[in-house]
C-alpha positions, 0 to 999 in steps of 0.5 A: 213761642210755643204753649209749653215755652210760655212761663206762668209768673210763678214759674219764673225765677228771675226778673229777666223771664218776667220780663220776657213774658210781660213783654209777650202779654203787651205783644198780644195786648196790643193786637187786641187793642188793634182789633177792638180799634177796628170795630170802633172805626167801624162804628163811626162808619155806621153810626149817623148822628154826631151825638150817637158816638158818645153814650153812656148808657153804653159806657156804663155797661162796658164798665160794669162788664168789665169790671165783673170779668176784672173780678172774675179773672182775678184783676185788681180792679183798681188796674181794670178800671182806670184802664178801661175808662182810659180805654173807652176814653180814647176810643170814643176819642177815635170814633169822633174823629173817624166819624168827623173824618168821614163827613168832611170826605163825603161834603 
């Protein structure tokens, strides 16, 4: 789909073009989501402490940016922020066990 084929919300004039552009925003959602998961595996590859993963200065500060571009961008915050907290949740989530994995391969 090229830019000039991308329908902004206001220009969709039935539930089926809504759809279709949803559908395009959770495809390059996903991507994303795939590359911020590689950076975390990254982290676990880096980090060498067990007790690094977790940080919640770390968390706290996602959090706070993310809810200041929430706002910035016009999302309700109440979408962003359980969102991100999922998010940074399971990530964390993936980390430990990326990082236990690789422990258990290098004994």
């Amino acid at each position: 789909m090229t830019a000039s084929q991308i329908r902004q919300a206001a220009q969709c004039a039935s539930l089926d073009e809504l759809r279709t552009e949803i559908d395009r925003l959770d495809r390059l959602l996903v991507k994303l989501l795939s590359e911020r998961q590689r950076y975390i595996e990254r982290a676990a590859e880096i980090k060498s402490h067990r007790r690094s993963v977790r940080d919640e200065a770390r968390i706290a500060d996602v959090l706070e940016k993310v809810l200041a571009e929430a706002r910035s961008a016009g999302l309700d915050p109440e979408i962003a922020g359980p969102v991100f907290r999922t998010l940074v949740e399971c990530s964390i989530a993936l980390e430990l066990r990326a990082f236990d994995s690789r422990r258990r391969d290098s004994s």
